[in-house]
C-alpha positions in Angstrom: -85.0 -79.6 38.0 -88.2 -77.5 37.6 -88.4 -75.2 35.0 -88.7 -72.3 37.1 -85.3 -73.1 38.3 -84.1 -74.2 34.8 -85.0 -71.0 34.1 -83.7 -69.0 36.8 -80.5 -70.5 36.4 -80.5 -70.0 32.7 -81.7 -66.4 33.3 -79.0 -65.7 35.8 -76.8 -67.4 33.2 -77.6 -64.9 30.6 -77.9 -62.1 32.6 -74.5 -62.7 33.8 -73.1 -63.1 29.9 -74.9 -59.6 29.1 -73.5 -58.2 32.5 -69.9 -59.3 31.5 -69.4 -59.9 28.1 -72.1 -56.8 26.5 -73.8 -54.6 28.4 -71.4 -53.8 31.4 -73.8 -53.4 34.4 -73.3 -53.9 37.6 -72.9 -57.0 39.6 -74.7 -56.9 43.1 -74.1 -60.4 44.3 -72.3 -61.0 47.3 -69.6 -62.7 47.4 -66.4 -62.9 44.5 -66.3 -63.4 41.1 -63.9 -63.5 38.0 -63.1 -60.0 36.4 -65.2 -59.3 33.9 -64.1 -58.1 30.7 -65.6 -54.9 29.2 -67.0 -54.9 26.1 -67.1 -52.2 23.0 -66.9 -49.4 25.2 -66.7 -51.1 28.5 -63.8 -51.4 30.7 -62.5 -54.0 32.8 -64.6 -54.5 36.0 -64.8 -56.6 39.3 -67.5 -59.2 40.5 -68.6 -56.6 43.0 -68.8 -53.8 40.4 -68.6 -55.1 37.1 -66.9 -52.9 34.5 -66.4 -49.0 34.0 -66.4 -47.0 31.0 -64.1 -48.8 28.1 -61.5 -46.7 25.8 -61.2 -46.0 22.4 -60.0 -48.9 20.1 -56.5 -47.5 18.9 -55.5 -47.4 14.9 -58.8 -48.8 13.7 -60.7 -46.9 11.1 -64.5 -48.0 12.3 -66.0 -45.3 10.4 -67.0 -44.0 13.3 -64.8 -40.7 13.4 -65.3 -40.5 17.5 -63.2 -44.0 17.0 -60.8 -43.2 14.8 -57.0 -42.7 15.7 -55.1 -39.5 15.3 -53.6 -38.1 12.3 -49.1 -38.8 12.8 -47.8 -36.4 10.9 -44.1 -37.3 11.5 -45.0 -41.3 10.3 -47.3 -40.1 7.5 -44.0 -38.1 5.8 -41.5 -41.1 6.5 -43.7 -44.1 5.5 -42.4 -44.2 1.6 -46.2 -43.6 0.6 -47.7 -41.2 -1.2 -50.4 -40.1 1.1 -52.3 -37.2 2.6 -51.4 -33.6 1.3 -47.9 -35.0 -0.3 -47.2 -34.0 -3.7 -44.7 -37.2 -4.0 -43.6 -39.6 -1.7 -42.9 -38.2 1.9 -42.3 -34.4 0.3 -44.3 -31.8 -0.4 -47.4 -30.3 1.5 -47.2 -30.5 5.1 -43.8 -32.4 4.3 -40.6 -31.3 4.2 -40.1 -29.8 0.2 -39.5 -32.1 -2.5 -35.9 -32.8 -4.7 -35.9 -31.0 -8.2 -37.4 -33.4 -10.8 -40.0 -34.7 -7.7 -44.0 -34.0 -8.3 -45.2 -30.6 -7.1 -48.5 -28.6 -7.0 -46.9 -25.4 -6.0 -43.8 -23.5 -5.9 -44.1 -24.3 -1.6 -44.0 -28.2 -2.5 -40.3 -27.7 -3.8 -36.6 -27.2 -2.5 -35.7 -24.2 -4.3 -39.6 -22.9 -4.7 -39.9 -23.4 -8.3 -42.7 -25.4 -9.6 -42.8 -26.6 -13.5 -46.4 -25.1 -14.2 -46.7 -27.8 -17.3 -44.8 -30.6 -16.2 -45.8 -30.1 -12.7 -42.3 -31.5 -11.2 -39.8 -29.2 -9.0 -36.8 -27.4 -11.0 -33.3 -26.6 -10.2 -32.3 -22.9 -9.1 -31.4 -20.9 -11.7 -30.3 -17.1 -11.8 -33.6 -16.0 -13.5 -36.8 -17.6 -11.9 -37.9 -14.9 -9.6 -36.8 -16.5 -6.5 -34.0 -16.4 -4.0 -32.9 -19.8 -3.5 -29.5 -21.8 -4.1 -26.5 -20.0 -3.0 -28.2 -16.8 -3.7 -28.2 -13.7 -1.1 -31.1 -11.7 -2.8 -33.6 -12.8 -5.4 -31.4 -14.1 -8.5 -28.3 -12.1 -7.3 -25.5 -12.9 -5.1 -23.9 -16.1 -4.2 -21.3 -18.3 -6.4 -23.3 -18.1 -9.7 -25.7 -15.3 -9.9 -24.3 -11.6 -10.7 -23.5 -9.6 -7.9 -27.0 -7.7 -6.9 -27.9 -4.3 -7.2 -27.7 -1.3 -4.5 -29.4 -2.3 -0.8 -30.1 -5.8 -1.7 -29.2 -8.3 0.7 -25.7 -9.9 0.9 -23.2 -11.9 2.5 -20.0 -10.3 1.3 -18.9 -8.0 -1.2 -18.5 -9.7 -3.9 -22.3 -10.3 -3.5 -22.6 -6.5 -4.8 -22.2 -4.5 -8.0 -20.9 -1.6 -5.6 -18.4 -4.2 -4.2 -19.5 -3.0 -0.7 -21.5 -4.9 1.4 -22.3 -3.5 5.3 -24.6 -4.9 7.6 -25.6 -7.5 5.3 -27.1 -5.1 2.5 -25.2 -3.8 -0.1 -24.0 -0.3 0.0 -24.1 2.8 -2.8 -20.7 3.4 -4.1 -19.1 6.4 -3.0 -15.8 8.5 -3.1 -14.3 7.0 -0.1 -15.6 3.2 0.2 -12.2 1.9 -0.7 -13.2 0.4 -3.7 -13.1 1.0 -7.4 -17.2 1.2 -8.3 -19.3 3.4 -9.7 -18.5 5.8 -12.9 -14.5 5.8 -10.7 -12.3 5.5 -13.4 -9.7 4.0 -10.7 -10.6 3.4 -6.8 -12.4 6.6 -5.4 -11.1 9.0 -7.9 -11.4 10.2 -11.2 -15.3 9.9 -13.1 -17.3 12.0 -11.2 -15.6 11.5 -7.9 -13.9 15.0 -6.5 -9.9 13.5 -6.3 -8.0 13.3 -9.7 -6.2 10.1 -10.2 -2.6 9.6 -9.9 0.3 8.1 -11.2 -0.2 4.9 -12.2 -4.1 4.4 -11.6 -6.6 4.2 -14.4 -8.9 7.0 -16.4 -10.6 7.4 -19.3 -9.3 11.4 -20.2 -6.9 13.5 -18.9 -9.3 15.3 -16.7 -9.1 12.1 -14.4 -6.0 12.3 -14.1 -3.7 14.7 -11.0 -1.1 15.0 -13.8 -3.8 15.9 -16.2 -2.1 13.3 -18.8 -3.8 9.8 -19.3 -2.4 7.5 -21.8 -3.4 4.3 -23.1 -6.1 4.6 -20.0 -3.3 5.2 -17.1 -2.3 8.1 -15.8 1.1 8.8 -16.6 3.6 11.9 -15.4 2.7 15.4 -16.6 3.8 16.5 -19.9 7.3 17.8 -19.0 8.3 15.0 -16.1 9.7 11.6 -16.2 9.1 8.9 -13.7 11.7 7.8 -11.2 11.5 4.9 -9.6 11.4 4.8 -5.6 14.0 2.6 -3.9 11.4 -0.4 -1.9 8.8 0.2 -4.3 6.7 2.8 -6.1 7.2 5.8 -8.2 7.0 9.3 -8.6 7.2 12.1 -11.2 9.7 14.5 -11.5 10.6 17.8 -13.8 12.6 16.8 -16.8 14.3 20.3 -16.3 14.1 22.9 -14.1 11.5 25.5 -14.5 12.4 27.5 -17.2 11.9 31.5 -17.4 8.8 30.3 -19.6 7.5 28.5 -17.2 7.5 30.8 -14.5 6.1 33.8 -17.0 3.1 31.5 -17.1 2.7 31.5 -13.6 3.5 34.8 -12.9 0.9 36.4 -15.8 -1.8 34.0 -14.2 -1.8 37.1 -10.8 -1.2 34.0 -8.8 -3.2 35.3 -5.4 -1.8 34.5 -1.8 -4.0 31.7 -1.6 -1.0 29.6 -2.8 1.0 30.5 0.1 1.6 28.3 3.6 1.4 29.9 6.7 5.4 30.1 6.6 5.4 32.4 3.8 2.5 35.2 4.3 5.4 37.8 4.6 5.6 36.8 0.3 3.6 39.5 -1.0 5.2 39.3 -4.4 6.2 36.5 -6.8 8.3 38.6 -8.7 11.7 37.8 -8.9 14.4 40.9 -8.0 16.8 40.5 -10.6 17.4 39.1 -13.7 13.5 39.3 -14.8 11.9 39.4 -17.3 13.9 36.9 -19.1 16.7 38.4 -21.8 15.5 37.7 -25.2 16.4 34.2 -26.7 17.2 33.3 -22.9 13.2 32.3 -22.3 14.4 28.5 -22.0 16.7 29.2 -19.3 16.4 28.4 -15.7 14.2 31.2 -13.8 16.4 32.7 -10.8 16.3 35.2 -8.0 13.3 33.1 -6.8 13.1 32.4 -3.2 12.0 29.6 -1.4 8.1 30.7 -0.9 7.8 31.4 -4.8 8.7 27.7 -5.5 6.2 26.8 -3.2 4.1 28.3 -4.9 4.8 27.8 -8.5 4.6 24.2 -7.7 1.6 24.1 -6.1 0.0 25.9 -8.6 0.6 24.3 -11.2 -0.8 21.3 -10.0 2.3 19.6 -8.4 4.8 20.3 -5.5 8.3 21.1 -4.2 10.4 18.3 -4.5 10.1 16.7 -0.8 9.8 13.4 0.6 8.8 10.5 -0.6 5.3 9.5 -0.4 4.4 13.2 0.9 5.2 15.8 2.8 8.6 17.7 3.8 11.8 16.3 4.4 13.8 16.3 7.8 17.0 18.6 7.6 19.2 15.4 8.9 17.6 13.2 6.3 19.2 15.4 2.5 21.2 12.8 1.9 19.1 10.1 2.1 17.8 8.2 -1.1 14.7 6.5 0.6 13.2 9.9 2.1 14.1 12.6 -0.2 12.9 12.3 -4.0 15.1 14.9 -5.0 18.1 12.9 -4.0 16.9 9.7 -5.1 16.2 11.3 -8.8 20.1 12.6 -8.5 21.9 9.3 -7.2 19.9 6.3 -8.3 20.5 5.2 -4.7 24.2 4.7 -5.1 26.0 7.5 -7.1 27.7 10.7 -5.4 27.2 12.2 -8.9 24.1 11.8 -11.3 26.4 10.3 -13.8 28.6 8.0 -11.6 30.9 7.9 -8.8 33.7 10.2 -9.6 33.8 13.6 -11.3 33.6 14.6 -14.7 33.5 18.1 -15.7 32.3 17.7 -18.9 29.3 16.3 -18.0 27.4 19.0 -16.0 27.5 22.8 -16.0 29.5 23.6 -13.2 32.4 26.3 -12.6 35.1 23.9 -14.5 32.6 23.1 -17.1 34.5 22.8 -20.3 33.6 21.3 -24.2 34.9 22.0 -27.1 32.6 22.2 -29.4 33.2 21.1 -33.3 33.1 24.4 -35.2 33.1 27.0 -32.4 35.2 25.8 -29.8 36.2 25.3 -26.1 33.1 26.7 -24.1 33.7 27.5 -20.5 30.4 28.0 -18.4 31.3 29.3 -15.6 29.7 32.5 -15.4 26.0 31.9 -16.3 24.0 28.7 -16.7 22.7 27.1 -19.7 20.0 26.1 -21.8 19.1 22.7 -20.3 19.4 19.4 -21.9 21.2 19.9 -24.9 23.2 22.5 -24.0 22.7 25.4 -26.2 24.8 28.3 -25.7 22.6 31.6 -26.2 21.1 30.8 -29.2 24.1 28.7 -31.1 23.2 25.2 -31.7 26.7 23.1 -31.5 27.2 20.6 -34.0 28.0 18.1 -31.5 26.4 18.7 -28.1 28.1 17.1 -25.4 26.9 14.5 -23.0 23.6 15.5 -20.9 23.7 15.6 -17.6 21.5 12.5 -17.0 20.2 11.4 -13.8 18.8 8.6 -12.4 15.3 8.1 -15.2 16.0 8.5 -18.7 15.7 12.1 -20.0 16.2 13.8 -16.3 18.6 16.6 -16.5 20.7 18.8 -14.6 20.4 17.2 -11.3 24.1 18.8 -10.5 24.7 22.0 -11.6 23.3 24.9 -14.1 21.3 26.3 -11.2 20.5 24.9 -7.5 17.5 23.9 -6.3 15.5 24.5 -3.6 13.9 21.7 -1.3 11.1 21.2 1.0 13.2 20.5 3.8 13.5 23.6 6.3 14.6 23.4 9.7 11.5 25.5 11.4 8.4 26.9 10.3 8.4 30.3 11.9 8.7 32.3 8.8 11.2 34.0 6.7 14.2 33.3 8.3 14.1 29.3 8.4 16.8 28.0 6.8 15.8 25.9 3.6 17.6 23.0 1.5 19.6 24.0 -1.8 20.4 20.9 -3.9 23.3 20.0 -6.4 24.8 23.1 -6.9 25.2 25.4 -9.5 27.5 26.6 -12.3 29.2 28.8 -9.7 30.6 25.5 -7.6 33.0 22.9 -8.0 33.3 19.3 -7.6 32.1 19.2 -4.1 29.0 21.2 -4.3 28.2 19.6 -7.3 27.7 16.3 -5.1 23.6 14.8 -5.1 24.4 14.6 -1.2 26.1 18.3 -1.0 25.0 20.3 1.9 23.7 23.9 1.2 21.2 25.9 3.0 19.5 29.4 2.5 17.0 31.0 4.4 13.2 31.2 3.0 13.2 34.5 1.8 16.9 34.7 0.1 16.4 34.8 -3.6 20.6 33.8 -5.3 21.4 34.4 -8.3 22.4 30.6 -9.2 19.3 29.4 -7.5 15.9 27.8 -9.3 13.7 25.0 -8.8 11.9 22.0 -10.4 8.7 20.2 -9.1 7.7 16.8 -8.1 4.3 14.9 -8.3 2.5 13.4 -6.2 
């Protein structure tokens, strides 16, 4: 072999290794050939056309930054190394935030947003550290452990709130008609500075809370003169320990009570003066007041901060339904729910001041009553004090008197509401009637404007 050959050959040789193996170039020799393989940054070519351009080397850090891979930012926060922006292992920075006691460089690095500025590790939530995380529904408030938060914070529920109402996820100002006891309310939405007194029952602080304008050991108890009865199923209300006495109804009457107290049914009532038997006789002040008709109850009632004895829970009671211990508080005060009597279930006519009445009184002697009634309770006779009074006529609370008779009462139970002639409710007779009228379910009627002699009143509340 010459040398030219040797080194045409050789040459060809080499050429071909710098085609294939580095420099990628192209192959114009007929014919076939093995594929060549590209090189760094040469692809995989034929023997006709040799190799195109190569790809980039994946996951190999040259130090050529066109070389390198890309950045995984989903392995880099699960490989159980600290790396990149982490502030411990796989938390922190651009990953997820770190557990309490784990490394931090910022609030941002840690679960509940509180970084240690000394110790530089994540803390716990707590009720005081500026920020709203754990369980909390507003900054430090809300939630099972903080206090409940302030007016229009956020919240979840009401118990997130110091108002104790929570609407549309904020909490809510209290107010007078929210339902719920907050604010300066002594008791829910009344008393403090709210417009509605409190009632029986419900808490207060003074007596100005308070409907019955009496509030003891912080509840609201019956007005000074009444006694609680309880309400068969539940409840309570207060009733008049006596009727309203000729003292009483002087207040009133002094006062120049204007027509403002009256109810459409009784704008014919242009006076509150009773036609007979008034002013009280002297001594006689404690007696029942009489000669009153229906409209100057009302009236009395109302103002003096209560009402006529009516139904239960509020308002009048139907005609058909006297007799009926559940609806009508006057006849639930008389019968306990089961007596005919306010003492019992037969008669006794030394108990109350009916037309039989009869004592005998140590020192004075038999008393008949029969012709006037008495001083209620404990029975004085004009102004003689007996010795040994007889039994009061007790009804169904303790210290509730003359239920049955001494004077009737009248009810707020009327059959129409046209005006003066509706016929109205008289309860438990008088000391005109016998056994029968004396009955807590006796049936008596007078119309509006009538004014009896043997007829009074006593008041309920609420």
């Amino acid at each position: 072999m010459t040398p030219s050959t040797a080194f045409r050959l050789f040459g060809v040789s080499l050429v071909g290794a710098c085609i294939v193996a580095a420099c990628g170039g192209d192959d114009s020799r007929p014919g076939t050939a093995p594929p060549g393989s590209g090189g760094t940054g040469g692809g995989t070519g034929t023997g006709s056309t040799g190799g195109t351009g190569g790809v980039t080397d994946a996951g190999t850090d040259s130090g050529d930054a066109a070389n390198d891979a890309p950045f995984d930012a989903a392995a880099h926060c699960n490989n159980q190394t600290l790396d990149g922006d982490e502030s411990d292992v796989d938390c922190g920075g651009s990953c997820l935030p770190c557990a309490q006691d784990k490394k931090c460089n910022a609030g941002s690095d840690c679960a509940e947003g509180v970084c240690d500025a000394t110790a530089k590790t994540c803390k716990g939530a707590t009720c005081v550290d500026q920020v709203k995380n754990g369980s909390e529904t507003d900054k430090d408030c809300g939630g099972s452990n903080c206090d409940p938060c302030d007016d229009k914070l956020a919240c979840a529920g009401p118990s997130d709130c110091k108002s104790g109402v929570c609407s549309s996820n904020i909490c809510q100002e209290p107010s007078c008609g929210d339902g719920v006891k907050n604010g300066l309310e002594t008791d829910t939405d009344c008393g403090g500075t709210c417009p509605g007194n409190c009632t029986l029952g419900q808490g207060c602080v003074g007596n100005f809370d308070c409907a019955t304008d009496n509030c003891v050991a912080k509840q609201c108890q019956c007005a000074v003169g009444m006694v609680i009865a309880p309400a068969t199923g539940g409840g309570a209300y207060c009733i008049d320990q006596y009727e309203v006495s000729y003292a009483d109804y002087t207040k009133f009457w002094q006062a120049n009570p204007t027509a403002s107290l009256q109810i459409a049914e009784c704008q014919w009532n242009t006076t509150y003066t009773p036609p007979q038997n008034w002013p009280a006789k002297l001594k006689q002040e404690a007696w029942p007041v009489r000669n009153v008709d229906w409209c100057d109850a009302y009236a009395y009632c109302k103002w003096a901060g209560k009402r006529l004895c009516g139904k239960i829970g509020g308002g009048r009671v139907a005609p058909g339904d006297y007799d009926k211990h559940t609806v009508s508080q006057w006849h639930n005060g008389c019968s306990a729910g089961a007596n005919l009597y306010p003492y019992g279930q037969s008669y006794d006519l030394k108990v109350c001041i009916g037309a039989d009445y009869s004592y005998t009184f140590t020192g004075i002697g038999t008393v008949n009553a029969g012709t006037y009634p008495m001083f209620p309770g404990n029975r004085k006779l004009n102004t003689q004090e007996p010795k040994t009074p007889p039994q009061d006529c007790q009804g169904a609370s303790p210290g509730l008197f003359d239920m049955s008779g001494n004077t009737a009462e009248w009810e707020d139970s009327c059959d129409a509401t046209i005006g003066s002639s509706d016929n109205c409710r008289l309860r438990g007779g008088s000391y005109l009637d016998g056994s029968a009228a004396l009955r807590c379910d006796a049936d008596r009627t007078a119309t509006r404007d009538a004014t009896p002699g043997d007829v009074g009143f006593r008041c309920c509340s609420p």
